[in-house]
C-alpha positions in Angstrom: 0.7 4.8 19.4 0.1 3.2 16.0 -3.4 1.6 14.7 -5.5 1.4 12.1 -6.7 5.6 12.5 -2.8 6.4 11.6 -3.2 4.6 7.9 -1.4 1.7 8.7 -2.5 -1.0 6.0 -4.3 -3.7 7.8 -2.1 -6.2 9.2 -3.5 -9.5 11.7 -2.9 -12.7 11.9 -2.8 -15.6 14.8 0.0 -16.7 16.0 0.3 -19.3 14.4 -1.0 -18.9 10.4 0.8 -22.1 8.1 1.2 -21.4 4.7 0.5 -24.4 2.7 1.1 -25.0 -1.4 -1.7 -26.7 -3.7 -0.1 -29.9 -2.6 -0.1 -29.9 0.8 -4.1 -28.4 1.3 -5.0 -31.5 -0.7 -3.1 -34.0 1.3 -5.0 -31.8 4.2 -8.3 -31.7 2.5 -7.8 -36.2 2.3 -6.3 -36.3 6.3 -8.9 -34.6 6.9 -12.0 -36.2 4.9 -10.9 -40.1 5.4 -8.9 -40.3 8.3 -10.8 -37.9 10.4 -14.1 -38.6 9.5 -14.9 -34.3 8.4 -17.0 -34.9 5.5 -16.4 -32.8 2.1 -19.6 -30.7 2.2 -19.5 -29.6 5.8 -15.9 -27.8 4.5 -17.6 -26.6 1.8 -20.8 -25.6 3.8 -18.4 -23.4 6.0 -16.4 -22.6 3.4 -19.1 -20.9 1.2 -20.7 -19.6 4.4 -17.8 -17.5 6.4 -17.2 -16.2 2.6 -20.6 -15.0 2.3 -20.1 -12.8 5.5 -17.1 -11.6 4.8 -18.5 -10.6 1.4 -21.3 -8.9 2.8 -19.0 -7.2 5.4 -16.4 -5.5 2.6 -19.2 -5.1 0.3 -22.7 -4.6 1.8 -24.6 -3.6 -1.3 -25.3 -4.5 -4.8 -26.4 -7.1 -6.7 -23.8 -10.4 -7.0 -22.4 -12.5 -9.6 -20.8 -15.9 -8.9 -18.4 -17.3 -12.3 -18.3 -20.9 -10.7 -15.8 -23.8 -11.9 -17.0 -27.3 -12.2 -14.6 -28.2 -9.3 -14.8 -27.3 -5.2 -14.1 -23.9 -6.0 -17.4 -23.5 -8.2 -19.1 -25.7 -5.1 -18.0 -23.0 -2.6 -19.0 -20.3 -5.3 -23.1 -22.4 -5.2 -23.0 -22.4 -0.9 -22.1 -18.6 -1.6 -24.7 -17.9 -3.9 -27.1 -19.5 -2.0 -26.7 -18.0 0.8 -26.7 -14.7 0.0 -29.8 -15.7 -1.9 -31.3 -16.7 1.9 -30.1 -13.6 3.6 -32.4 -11.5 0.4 -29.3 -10.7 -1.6 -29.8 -9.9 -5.2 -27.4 -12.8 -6.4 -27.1 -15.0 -10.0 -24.7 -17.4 -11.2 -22.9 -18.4 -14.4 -21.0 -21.7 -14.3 -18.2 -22.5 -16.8 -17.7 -26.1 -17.3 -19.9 -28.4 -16.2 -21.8 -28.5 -13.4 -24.9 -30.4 -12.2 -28.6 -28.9 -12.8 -30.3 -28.3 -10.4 -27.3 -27.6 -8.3 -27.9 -29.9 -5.4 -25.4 -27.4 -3.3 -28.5 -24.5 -3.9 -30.8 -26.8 -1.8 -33.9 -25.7 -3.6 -33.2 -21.7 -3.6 -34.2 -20.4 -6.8 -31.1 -18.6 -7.5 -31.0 -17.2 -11.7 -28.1 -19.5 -13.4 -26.6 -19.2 -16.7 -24.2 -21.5 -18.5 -21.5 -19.7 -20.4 -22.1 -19.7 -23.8 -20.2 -18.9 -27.3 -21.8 -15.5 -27.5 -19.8 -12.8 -25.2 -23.4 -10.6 -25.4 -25.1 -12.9 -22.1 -21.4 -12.6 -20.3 -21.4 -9.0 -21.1 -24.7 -8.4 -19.9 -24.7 -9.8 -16.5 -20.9 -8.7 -15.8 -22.8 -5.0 -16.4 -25.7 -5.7 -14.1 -23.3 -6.6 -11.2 -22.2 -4.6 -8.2 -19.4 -7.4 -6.9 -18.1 -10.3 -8.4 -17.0 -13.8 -7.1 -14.6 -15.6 -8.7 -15.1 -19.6 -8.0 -13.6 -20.7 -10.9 -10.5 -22.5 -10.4 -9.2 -23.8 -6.9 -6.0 -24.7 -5.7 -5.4 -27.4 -7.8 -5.2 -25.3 -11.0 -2.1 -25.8 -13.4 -0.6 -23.6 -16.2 -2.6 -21.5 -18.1 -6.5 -20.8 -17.6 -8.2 -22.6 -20.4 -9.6 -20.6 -23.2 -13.1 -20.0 -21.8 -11.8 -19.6 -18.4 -9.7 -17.3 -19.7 -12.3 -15.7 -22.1 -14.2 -14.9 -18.1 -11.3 -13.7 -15.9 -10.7 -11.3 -19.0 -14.1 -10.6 -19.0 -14.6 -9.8 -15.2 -10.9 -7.7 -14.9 -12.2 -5.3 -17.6 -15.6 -5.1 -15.8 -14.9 -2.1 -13.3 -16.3 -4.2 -10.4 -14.5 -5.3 -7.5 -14.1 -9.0 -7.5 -13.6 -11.2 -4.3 -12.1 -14.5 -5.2 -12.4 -17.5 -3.1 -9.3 -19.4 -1.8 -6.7 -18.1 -4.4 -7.5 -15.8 -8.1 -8.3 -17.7 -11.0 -4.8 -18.3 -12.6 -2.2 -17.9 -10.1 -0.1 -20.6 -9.3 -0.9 -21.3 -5.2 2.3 -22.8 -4.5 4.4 -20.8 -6.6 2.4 -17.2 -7.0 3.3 -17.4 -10.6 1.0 -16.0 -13.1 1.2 -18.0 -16.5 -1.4 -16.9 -18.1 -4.8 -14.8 -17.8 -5.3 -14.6 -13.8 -7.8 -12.7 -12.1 -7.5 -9.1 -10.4 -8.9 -9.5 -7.2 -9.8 -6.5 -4.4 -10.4 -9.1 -1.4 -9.5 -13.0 -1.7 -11.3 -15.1 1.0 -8.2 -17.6 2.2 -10.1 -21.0 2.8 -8.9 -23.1 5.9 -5.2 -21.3 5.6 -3.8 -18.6 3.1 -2.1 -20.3 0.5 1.7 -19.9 -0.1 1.7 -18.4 -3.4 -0.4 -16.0 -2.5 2.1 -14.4 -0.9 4.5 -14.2 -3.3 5.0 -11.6 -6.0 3.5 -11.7 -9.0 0.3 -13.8 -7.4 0.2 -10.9 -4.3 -0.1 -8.2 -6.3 -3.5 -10.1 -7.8 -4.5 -11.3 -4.4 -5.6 -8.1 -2.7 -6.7 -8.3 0.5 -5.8 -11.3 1.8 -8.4 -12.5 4.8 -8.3 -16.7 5.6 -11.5 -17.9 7.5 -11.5 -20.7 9.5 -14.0 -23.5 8.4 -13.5 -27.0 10.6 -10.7 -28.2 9.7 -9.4 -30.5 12.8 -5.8 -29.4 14.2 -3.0 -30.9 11.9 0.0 -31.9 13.0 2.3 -28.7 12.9 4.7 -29.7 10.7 1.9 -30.2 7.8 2.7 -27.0 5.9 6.8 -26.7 4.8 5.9 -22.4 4.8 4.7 -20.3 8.2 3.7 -16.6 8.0 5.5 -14.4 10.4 2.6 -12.4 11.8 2.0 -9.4 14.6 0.6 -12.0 17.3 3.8 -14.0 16.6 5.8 -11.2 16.8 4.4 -9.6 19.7 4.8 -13.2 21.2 8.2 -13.4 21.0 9.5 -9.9 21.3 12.3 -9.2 24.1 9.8 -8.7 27.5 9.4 -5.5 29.2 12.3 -4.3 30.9 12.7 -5.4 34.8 12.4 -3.0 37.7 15.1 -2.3 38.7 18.2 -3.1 35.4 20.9 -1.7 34.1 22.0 -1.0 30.7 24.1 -3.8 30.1 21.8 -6.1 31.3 19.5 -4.6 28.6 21.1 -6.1 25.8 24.7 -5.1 25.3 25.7 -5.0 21.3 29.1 -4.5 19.4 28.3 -3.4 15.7 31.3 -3.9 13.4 30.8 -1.4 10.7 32.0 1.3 8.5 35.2 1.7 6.4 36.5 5.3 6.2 33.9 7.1 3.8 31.3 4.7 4.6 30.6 5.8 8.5 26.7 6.6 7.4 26.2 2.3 7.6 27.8 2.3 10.8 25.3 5.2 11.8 22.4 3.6 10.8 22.7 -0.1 12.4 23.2 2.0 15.5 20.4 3.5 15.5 18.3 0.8 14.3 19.9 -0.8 17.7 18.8 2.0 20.1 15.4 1.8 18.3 15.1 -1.7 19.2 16.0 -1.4 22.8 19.3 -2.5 23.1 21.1 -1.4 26.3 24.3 -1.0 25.4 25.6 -0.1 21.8 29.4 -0.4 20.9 30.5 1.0 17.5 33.8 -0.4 16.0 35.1 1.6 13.2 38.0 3.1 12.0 39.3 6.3 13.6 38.2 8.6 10.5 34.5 7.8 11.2 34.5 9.4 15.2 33.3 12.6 14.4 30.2 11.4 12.2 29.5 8.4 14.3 29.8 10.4 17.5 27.7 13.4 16.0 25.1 11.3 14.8 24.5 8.7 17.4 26.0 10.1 20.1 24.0 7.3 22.6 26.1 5.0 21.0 29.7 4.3 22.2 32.7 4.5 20.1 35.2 2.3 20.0 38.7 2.3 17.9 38.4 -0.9 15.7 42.3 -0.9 15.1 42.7 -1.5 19.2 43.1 -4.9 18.9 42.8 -5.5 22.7 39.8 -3.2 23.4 37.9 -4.4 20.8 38.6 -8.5 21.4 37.4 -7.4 25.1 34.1 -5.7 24.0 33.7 -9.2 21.6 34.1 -11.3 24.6 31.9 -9.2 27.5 28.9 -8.2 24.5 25.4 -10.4 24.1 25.7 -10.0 20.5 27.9 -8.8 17.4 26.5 -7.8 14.4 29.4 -6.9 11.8 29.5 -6.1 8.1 27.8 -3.0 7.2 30.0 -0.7 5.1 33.3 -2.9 6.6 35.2 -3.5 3.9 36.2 -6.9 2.7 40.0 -6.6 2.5 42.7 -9.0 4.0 42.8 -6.7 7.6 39.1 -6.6 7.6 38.8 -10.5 7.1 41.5 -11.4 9.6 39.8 -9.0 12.5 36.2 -10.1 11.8 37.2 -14.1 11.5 39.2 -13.4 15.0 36.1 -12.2 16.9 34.0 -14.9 15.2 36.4 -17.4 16.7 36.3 -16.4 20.2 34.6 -19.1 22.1 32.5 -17.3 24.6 31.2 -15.0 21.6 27.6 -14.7 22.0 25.2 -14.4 18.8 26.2 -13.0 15.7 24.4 -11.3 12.9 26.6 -11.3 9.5 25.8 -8.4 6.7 26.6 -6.5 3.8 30.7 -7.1 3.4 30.6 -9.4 6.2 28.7 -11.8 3.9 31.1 -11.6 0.8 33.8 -12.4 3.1 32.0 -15.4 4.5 31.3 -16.5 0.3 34.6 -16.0 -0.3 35.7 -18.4 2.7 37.6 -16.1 4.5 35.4 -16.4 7.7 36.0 -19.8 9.1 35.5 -18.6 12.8 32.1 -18.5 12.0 31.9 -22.6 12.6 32.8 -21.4 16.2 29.9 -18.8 17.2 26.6 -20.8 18.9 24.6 -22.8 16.9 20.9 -21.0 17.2 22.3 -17.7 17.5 23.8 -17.6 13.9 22.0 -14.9 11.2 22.7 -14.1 8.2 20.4 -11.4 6.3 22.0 -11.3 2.8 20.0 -10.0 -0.2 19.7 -11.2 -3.4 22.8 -10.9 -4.6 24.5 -11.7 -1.8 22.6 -15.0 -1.1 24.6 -15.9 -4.7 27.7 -14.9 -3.5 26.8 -17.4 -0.5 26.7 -20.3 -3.1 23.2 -20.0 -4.0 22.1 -20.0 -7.5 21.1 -16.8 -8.8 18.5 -18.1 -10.8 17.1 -20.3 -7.9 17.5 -17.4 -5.5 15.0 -15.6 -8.4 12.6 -18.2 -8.8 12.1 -20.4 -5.5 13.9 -17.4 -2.7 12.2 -20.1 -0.1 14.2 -23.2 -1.6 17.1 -21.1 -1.6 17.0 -19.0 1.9 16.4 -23.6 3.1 19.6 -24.6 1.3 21.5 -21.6 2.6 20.5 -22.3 6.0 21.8 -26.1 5.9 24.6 -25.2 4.0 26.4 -22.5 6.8 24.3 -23.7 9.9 22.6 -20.6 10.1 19.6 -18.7 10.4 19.1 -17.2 7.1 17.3 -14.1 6.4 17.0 -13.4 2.5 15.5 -10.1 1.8 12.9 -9.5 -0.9 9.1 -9.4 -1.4 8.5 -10.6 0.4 11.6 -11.4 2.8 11.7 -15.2 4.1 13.7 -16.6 6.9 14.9 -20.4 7.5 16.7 -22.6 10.4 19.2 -24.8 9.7 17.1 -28.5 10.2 13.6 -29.6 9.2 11.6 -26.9 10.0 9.1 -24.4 7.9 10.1 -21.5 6.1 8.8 -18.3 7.5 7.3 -15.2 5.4 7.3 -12.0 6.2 3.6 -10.1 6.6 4.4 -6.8 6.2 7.4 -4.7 4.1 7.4 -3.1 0.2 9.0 -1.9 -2.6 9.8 1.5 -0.8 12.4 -0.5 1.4 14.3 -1.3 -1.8 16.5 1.7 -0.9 20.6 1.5 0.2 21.0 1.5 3.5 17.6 -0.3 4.9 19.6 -3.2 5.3 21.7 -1.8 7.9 19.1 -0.6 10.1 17.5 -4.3 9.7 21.3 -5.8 10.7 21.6 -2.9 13.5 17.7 -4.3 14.7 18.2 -7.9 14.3 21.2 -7.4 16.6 19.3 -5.9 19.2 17.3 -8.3 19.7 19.6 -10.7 20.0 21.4 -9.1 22.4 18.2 -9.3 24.3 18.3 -12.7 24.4 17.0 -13.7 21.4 17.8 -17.1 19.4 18.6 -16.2 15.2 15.1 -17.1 13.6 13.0 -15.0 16.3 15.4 -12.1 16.0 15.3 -12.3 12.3 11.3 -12.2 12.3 10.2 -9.8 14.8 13.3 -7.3 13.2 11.5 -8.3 10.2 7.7 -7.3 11.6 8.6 -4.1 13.4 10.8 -3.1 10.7 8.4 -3.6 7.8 5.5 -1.9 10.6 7.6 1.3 10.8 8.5 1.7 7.1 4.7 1.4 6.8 3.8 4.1 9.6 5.8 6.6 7.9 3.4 7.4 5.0 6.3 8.6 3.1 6.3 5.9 0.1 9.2 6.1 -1.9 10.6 8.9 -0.3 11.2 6.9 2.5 14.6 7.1 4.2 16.2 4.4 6.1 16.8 6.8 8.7 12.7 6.9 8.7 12.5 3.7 9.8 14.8 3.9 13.0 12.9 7.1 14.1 9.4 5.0 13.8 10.7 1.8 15.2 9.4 3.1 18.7 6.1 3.8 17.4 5.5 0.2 15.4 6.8 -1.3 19.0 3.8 0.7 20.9 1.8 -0.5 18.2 -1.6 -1.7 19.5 -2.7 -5.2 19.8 -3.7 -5.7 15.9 -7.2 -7.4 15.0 -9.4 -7.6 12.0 -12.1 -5.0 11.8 -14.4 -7.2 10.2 -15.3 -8.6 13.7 -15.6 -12.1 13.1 -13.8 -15.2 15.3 -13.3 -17.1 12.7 -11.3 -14.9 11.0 -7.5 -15.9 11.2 -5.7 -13.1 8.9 -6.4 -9.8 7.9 -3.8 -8.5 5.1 -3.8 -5.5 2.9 -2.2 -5.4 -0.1 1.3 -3.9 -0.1 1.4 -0.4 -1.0 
């Protein structure tokens, strides 16, 4: 069974964990200050507070130093300060911008402040004297390019050797966009305030972020359609995960599965969405693929079941009897490839369908009308990149905004759409959030980790899943396995179906720092 004593990176969160941009926190931060009555500085009380304990959780010892903004940032920075001061911490301040003196946030406690001044020497000095730094400078609402003297301190602080936690997002990320236009801090922990903001999350701003570990601090319960991004976490995961198996079943009434996959030459794909399948739980696997692949198919998976793909009649009968089809992987896009996939996708007591690989360029290509036919809600499509342009997304949009473009792909073929990246994100055709995936890393950027994700995702449809939860909890387990491996990038696809079992035994995840108010607990991606 997996936990934190195997090495897994750290990985909690609620079930329920909205991802909001700069916008959408202040429109929360307004709700929440005139129409509910929270006033600013109780936020900010708790705010600076739950950061304090969390800082003195990660990093027990050594003396502090707080680089506080003018803004609420720099205010959550003062609570901070003076509260370590309270608790007999060793703790100064030096405030860039302007800032009232006394501080009125300090209440009295005599904590050392400096004002940054023209000469680096003072800067210098106390950056030398200092066992952790805080950053507090910029907040949310941040814009472009740090100003010179902000810049002149997140320079300043990044060449200091000392672990900095930043409060609510690093100085000079963007925390809608996780773009970094400028100077941005380097942080080892960042202290998510309320809820961990989107960009955050997103590459280049998550490889700044750190540790990633949101704290609850009073905000009242907003409507759940406030934030337009959710994170897909292990308590939503385990929350919608295919239940335990009934005593007594049977196999088919386990989840019964009909992979399309694999051209002559390319019977490894087929191989690996089968086994991702097994991994997952799936009752009853059916292989279609040409008669060259038997051998390899039935030497390598031999719990799957082979099936002929050019008998036409046994193969339009395993379409109509299965729970799911999942096709594409190593297929082949020509015209006798098209016509057989479109045929199955047109069958009206099809159940749901997860489209891959070839599948996908067939669908771009329009060559896959039958897919207007399979159930709405049990429609997924898992392209990557590339693919998601072949779809009719903009590769340049696909680039810069993958959750505006994984949206529009979704509305556009009435599908569940899961686009795979770093991180991967997954939409619903309609009005709801997009959803990020928690866990995965660059050593799943490897040929053939897609179809054990297709060959998963199926699975759990065939389980009885709808298209977005199959999508994220393939997505979870998936990302938890590649993880328990340790093997970095010598990982194998192959790796990840073998530890698919243990990341579903995994044990109930929770933060180690203890505390209730504690929402998410992320390490950075490795």
């Amino acid at each position: 069974m997996l936990g934190r004593s195997s090495g897994l990176p750290r990985c909690f969160g609620r079930e329920e964990v909205f991802l909001p941009t700069a916008p959408e926190s202040a429109a929360l931060d307004r709700w929440a200050t005139l129409e509910r009555g929270v006033p600013s500085t109780l936020l900010m009380e708790n705010a600076g507070r739950s950061a304090t304990l969390v800082l003195e959780r990660i990093f027990p010892e050594g003396p502090v130093l707080v680089a506080a903004g003018p803004g609420n940032n720099g205010g959550d920075g003062m609570v901070l300060a003076r509260t370590l001061a309270a608790h007999g911490r060793d703790v100064r301040v030096i405030i860039v911008g302007s800032r009232p003196a006394p501080d009125p946030l300090l209440h009295g406690w005599p904590v050392p402040i400096q004002r940054l001044s023209d000469d680096d020497e003072p800067l210098d000095t106390a950056l030398r004297s200092a066992g952790v730094l805080v950053d507090a400078l910029l907040g949310t609402g941040a814009r472009g390019e740090p100003r010179a003297e902000h810049a002149r301190v997140i320079q300043a602080m990044n060449s200091s050797g000392r672990p900095v936690l930043a409060l609510d997002v690093p100085s000079g990320v963007d925390a809608s966009s996780g773009a970094v236009p400028g100077m941005a801090i380097r942080a080892q922990v960042t202290v998510a305030l309320g809820s961990p903001k989107l960009g955050t999350l997103l590459f280049p701003a998550r490889e700044l972020a750190g540790r990633i570990v949101a704290v609850e601090i009073g905000f009242p319960p907003p409507a759940t359609g406030w934030a337009s991004a959710r994170l897909l976490t292990p308590d939503w995961a385990r929350a919608r995960r295919p239940q335990q198996r009934r005593n007594p079943t049977h196999k088919k009434a386990e989840g019964w599965l009909l992979i399309l996959a694999g051209s002559p030459g390319m019977a490894g794909a087929a191989v690996l969405a089968a086994r991702g399948a097994l991994r997952a739980g799936a009752g009853y696997v059916q292989v279609a693929s040409p008669p060259e692949n038997r051998s390899v198919i039935q030497a390598a998976v031999p719990e799957a079941i082979f099936l002929d793909v050019s008998d036409e009649d046994r193969l339009l009968d395993a379409a109509r009897s299965c729970d799911a089809l999942a096709a594409g992987p190593g297929m082949g896009t020509g015209p006798v490839e098209a016509k057989r996939l479109d045929r199955l996708l047109s069958l009206p007591d099809l159940g749901g369908v997860v489209l891959d690989a070839d599948a996908l360029t067939l669908l771009g290509e329009g060559r896959l009308p039958g897919l207007a036919t399979a159930p709405i809600g049990r429609r997924l499509l898992t392209p990557h990149p590339g693919e998601m342009a072949r779809l009719g997304e903009m590769a340049e949009r696909v680039r810069k905004s993958p959750l505006d473009a994984c949206r529009s792909g979704a509305a556009r073929w009435h599908s569940t759409v899961l686009l795979k990246g770093a991180p991967s994100v997954v939409a619903e055709d309609g009005e709801g959030p997009v959803w990020v995936s928690a866990t995965g890393s660059s050593d799943l950027a490897r040929a053939g980790m897609g179809d054990v994700l297709t060959g998963v995702a199926g699975a759990f449809m065939a389980r009885g899943l709808g298209g977005l939860e199959a999508a994220g909890v393939a997505l979870h387990y998936t990302g938890r396995a590649a993880s328990a491996t340790g093997l970095g990038e010598t990982l194998l696809p192959s790796d990840v179906a073998e530890q698919l079992s243990g990341a579903l035994n995994e044990e109930e995840a929770s933060s180690d720092l203890g505390y209730p108010f504690v929402t998410l607990d992320l390490d950075p991606p490795r």
